[in-house]
N, C-alpha and C positions, 0 to 999 in steps of 0.2 A: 643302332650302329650300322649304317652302311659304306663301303667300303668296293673302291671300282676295280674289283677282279677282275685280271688277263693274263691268265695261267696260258704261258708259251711252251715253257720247256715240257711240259707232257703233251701237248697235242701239236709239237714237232716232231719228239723223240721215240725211240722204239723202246716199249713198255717191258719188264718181264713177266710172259704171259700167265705165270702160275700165280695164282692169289694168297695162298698160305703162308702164313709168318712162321715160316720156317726156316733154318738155316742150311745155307747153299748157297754153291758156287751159282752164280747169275751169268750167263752167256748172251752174246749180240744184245746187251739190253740197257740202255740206261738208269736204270732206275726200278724199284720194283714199288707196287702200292700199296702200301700198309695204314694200318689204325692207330692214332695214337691210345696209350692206353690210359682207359677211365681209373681218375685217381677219389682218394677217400674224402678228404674234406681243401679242396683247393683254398687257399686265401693269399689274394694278392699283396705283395711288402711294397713293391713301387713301380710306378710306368716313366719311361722319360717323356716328360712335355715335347720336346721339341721334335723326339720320332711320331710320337700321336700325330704334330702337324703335319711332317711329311706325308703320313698313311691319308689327309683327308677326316681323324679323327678330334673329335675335341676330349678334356678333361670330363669333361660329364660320363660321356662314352666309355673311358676308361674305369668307372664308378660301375658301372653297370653290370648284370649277373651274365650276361649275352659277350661280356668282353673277357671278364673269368673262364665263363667255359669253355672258349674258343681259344684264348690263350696256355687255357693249360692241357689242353686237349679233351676235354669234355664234352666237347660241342664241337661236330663237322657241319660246317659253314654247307648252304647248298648248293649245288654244284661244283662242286669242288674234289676234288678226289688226292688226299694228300701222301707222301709218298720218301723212299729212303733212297741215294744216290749209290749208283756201282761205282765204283772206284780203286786203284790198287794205290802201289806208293816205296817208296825205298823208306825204311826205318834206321835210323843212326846207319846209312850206308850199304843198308843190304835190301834186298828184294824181297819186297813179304806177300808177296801174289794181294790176292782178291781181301783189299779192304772194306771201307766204304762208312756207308752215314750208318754206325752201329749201336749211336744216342740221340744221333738226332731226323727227327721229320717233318720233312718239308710240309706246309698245309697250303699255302696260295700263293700268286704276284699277286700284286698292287701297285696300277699306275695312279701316279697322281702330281699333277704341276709336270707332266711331261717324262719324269723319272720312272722306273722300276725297281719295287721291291718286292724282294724273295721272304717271306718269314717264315720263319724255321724255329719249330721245340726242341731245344737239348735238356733232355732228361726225359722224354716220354713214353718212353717203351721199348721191348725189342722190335729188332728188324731184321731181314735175312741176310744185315750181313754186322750180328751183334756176336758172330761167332761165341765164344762163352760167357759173355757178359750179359746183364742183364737190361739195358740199354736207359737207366735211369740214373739222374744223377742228384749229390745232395748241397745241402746248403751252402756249404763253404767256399766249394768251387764254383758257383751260380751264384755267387755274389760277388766273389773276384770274376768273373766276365762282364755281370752288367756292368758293374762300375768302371772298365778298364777299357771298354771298348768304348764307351762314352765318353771317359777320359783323354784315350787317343783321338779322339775325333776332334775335339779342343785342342789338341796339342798342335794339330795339324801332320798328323800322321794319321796315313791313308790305314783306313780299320772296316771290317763290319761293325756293325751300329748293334744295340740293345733299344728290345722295347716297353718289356716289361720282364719283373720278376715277382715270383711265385712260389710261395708252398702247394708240394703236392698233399699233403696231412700224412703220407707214407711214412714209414721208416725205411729206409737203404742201409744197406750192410755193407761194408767198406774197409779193408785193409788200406789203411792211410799210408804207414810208410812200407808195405809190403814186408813184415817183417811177422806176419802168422798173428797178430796181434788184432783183428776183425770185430769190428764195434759198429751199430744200431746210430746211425745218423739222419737229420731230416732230411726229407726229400724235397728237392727243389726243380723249378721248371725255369729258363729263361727265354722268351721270345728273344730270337738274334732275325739280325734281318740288315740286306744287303742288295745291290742291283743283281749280283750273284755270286752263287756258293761254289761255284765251278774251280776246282783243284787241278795242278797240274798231273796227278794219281787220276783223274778223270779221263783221260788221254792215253795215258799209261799201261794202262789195264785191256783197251782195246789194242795200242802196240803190243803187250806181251803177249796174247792170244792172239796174234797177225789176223787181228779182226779188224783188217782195213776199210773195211766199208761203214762199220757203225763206225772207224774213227774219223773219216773222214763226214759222213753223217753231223757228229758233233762238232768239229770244225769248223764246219760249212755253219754250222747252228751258233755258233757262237759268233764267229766273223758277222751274220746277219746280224743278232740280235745286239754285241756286245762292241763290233768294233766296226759299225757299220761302214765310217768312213773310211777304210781299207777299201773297198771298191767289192767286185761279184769274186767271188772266191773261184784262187785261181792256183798255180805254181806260185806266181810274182805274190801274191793275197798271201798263202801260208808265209810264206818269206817277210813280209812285213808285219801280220800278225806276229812269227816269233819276235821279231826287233821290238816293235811295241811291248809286249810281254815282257822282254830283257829289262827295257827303259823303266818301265815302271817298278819292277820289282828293286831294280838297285836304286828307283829315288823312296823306294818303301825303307831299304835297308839302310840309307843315308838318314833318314830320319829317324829311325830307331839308333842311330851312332851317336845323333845329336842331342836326344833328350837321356839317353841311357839308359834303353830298352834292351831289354834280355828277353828273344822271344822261348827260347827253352826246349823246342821240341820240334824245329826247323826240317820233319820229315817231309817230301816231294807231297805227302795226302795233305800237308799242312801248307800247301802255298798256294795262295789264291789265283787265278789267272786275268786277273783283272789290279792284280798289285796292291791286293789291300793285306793290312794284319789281318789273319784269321784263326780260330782255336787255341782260346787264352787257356792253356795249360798251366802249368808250372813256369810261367813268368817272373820276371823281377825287373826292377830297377836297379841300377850301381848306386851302393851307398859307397863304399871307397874306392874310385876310380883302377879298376884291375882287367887289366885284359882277360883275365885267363878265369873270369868270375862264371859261372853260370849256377842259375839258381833249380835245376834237375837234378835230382838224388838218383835216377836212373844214367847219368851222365856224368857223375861225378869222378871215376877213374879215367874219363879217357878225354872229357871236356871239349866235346866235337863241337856243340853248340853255345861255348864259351863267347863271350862277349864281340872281343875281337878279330874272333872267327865267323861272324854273320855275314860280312861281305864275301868270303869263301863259299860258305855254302851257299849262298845265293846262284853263284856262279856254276856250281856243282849241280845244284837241283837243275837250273837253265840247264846244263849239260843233259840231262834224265830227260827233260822235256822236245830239246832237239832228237834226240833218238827216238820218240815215240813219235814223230809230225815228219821224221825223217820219210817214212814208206809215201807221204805224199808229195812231196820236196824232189824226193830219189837225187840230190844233188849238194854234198856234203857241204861244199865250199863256201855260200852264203850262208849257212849258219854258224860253222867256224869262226865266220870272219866276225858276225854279230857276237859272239861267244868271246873273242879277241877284241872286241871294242867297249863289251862291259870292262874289261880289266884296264884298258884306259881311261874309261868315263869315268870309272868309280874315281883312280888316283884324283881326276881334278875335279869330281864332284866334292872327294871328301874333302880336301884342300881347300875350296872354297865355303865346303862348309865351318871348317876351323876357322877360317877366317871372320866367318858370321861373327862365331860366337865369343870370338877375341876383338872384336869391334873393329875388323879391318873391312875398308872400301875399296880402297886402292890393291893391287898384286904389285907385291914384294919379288924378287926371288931369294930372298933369305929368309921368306916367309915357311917353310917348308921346317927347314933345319931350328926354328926358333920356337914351330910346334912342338918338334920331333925331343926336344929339348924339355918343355914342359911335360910330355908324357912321360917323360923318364922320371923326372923329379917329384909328377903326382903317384910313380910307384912306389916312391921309396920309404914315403910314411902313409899312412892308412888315411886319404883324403876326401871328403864327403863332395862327388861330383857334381850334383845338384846345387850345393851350395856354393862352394866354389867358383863355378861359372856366373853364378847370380851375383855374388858378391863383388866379383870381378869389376863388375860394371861401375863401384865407387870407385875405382880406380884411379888419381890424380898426376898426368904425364910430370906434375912439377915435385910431388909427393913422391918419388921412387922408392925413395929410402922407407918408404912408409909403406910397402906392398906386404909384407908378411903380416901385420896388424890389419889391413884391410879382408883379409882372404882368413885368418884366423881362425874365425868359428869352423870351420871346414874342416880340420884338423882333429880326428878322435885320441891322438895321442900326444899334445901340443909339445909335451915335454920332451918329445923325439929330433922334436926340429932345433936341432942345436947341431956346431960343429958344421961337418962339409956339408953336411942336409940345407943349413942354414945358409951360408954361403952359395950355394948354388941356386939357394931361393932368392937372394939379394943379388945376384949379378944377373937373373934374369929378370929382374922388376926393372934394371937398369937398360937392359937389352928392351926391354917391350918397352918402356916409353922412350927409349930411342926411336924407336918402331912405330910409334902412335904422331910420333913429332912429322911426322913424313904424312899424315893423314889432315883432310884441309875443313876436317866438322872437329864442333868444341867438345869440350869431353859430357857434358849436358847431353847433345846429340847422338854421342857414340851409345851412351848408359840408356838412352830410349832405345836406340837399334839393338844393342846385345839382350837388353831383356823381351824383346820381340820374339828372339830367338833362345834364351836360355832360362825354361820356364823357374818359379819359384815353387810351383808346387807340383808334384808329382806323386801316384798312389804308391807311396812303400809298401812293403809286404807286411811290417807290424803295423800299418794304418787299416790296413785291409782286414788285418786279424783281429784288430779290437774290434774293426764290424761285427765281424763273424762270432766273434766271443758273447758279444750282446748279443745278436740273434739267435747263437743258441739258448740263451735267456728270455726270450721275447720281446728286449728291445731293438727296434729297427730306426731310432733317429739318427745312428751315427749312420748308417748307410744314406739318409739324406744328407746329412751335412757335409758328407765326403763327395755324396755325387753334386751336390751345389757347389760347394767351393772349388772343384776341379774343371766346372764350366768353363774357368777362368783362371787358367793356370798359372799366365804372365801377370797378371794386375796384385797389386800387391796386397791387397786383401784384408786389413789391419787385424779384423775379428778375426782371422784365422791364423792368424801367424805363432799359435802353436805348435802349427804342421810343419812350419817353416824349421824344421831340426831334426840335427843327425838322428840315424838311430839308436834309440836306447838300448843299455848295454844287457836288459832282461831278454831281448830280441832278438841278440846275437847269433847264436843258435837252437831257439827258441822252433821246433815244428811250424810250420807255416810263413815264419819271418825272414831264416835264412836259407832254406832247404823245402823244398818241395816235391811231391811226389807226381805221378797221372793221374794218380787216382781221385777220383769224380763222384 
């Protein structure tokens, strides 16, 4: 297995010089270097093909005892010196000082075809910033990341990537829904891996200790390594890094609107700086189109990170992030302004992205109100989103009268759609293909572009759970056949079109399917 190591960020960055995995506050330091810790009997359940190729790696290589122990921390690679990130971070809103990588560690980069990758073990031990936990995680939640982060990569939403998953042979101890109820689970390892793991909490953490020089340090280290074309890092250089960072995050956010991603746990340590999804927690998918859904049991009174609240905190966190990059800036008003132009980009990002996925080419200006229209009406009876938009797509502009039969299956309570429900469903079938009548591709051509954009298959949370249920059993096929068929989320798949359906009603409130916890 060789692999062309060019570990940057530690022989840029200022190390914390105490060696001991211990826990503590870590000062002026990026990062502190720890060991991942030697597990009981590792055995690998799956690596993704197509991250092996990125790394330079083949399928054989993945087979091998040298890729086992290196992935699941068994084996420190030579030269190499792996290692946990300082980090802070606002938590549902508030200031929770000194966080950081307190599951997972970093072991190397990897260039290869021009790219950098970061690979990183969550689940492998503590770190000195595991504060009370024990820095291991178990199977359940390390099979919902590999598979979800590979799935968003498919989807065409901007993710860290998975490269391999892994038993550690451990047991982990786990209060699942936090309710004093602590049970003996497997332990799991997943290599995640990314150009980088850098968090806006990374930046953070040096502004709340007005430790402007390591933050600037990092800055400068990032602007080099990550956004080189900004130019030699400068006033004007911070100023356009924040903008790039704004832009990215809200087209990260616009695509999680679009396929109906809930990412769950939207704290400042959870937002990448590079605009990718990172830290599949308690995520979910919309199975009934609801704004106000989010799939966190820690979130459940107050619903900060509800569905239709992700472009907010998008916005919110950029705000947290301007204030720590501020002390190099010292000049509020272009970041403000970048601050004020997300909340206009988004309006006509998200605009245009409804349009995608309602099969328009053309801008309407009744386009807006015709949306605004259908989202009311998909609240009013329990609407399966996924399906819905997919189905959409048979759609016939001559057929109007025929739209509630086309979009049907979508519907978990059909029997509801009666009355003004019904009605308001039949005069907007007649409004939208008034609307489609104004567009100059056949409806053949609309039904290839909206399914370009509005996948058929996406990982539900009771899809994920029947993984998990068999792998606490020791079978591991459905974990392949979910990460195979999700390769390909748009095509329509025939052997799989059992996935293709709401969810079942055993699911509902079923632990894992409609409710999740943090707990790892």
């Amino acid at each position: 297995m060789k692999l062309n190591i060019k570990d940057k960020f530690t022989a840029a960055l200022p190390a914390d010089p105490i060696l001991e995995n211990t826990r503590r506050q870590v000062s002026k330091a990026c990062f502190s270097y720890v060991l991942p810790k030697q597990t009981a009997k590792p055995e690998l359940l799956h690596a993704s093909p197509e991250m092996l190729k990125n790394l330079g790696l083949s399928e054989a290589d993945s087979k091998s005892e040298a890729f086992l122990n290196v992935f699941t921390g068994n084996k420190v690679l030579n030269d190499t010196t792996p290692y946990a990130m300082c980090y802070g971070g606002h938590q549902f809103g508030n200031w929770a000082g000194q966080l950081g990588d307190g599951r997972a560690i970093n072991l190397f980069e990897v260039e290869h075809d021009t790219k950098n990758w970061a690979l990183q073990l969550k689940g492998a031990g503590e770190t000195p910033y595991s504060r009370t936990a024990d820095g291991l995680a178990v199977l359940r939640s390390s099979i919902r990341e590999y598979l979800c982060s590979e799935a968003m990569h498919h989807l065409g939403v901007p993710t860290t990537r998975a490269l391999s998953l892994a038993l550690s042979g451990d047991r982990v101890l786990r209060d699942m829904m936090y309710d004093g109820n602590s049970a003996y689970e497997k332990g799991a390892i997943v290599c995640r891996t990314a150009e980088s793991f850098l968090r806006f909490g990374n930046y953070q953490i040096f502004a709340a200790r007005q430790d402007n020089e390591t933050l600037k340090t990092l800055v400068d280290y990032t602007i080099k390594h990550h956004f080189s074309h900004l130019g030699e890092p400068s006033k004007t250089t911070y100023i356009k890094f924040f903008k790039e960072v704004s832009n990215r995050t809200l087209d990260m956010i616009i695509h999680w609107q679009r396929v109906g991603f809930v990412h769950g746990v939207m704290n400042t340590d959870n937002m990448s700086i590079l605009g990718l999804t990172i830290d599949y927690g308690p995520y979910g998918w919309l199975e009934g189109y609801e704004y106000g859904w989010t799939p966190n049991t820690t979130d459940r009174q107050h619903k900060r990170y509800r569905y239709g609240n992700q472009p907010n905190i998008g916005l919110w966190n950029l705000l947290q992030l301007a204030n720590a990059i501020y002390p190099l800036v010292e000049d509020a008003e272009p970041l403000e302004a970048i601050l004020n132009q997300y909340k206009t980009d988004f309006d006509k990002k998200l605009l245009n992205m409804m349009r995608s996925k309602l099969g328009f080419q053309i801008e309407d200006e009744n386009d807006q109100k015709l949306i605004h229209e259908l989202e009311d009406i998909l609240h009013q009876t329990e609407t399966d989103m996924t399906i819905f938009f997919r189905n959409l797509s048979d759609f016939k502009i001559e057929n109007a009268s025929e739209g509630l039969g086309v979009i049907h299956d979508a519907f978990y309570k059909s029997d509801e759609v009666v009355g003004n429900i019904e009605k308001r469903w039949n005069d907007w079938f007649q409004n939208y293909a008034e609307r489609l009548k104004k567009e100059t591709i056949s409806d053949e051509e609309r039904k290839e572009g909206m399914n370009t954009v509005n996948p058929k298959y996406v990982l539900r949370n009771y899809m994920a759970q029947l993984a998990i249920d068999d792998a606490d059993k020791g079978d591991y096929k459905l974990i392949d056949e979910l990460f195979k068929m999700l390769k390909k989320p748009y095509d329509e798949q025939p052997e799989y079109q059992k996935w293709f359906a709401k969810r079942p009603d055993w699911a509902r409130h079923k632990v894992g399917c409609s409710m999740l916890s943090c707990s790892s």
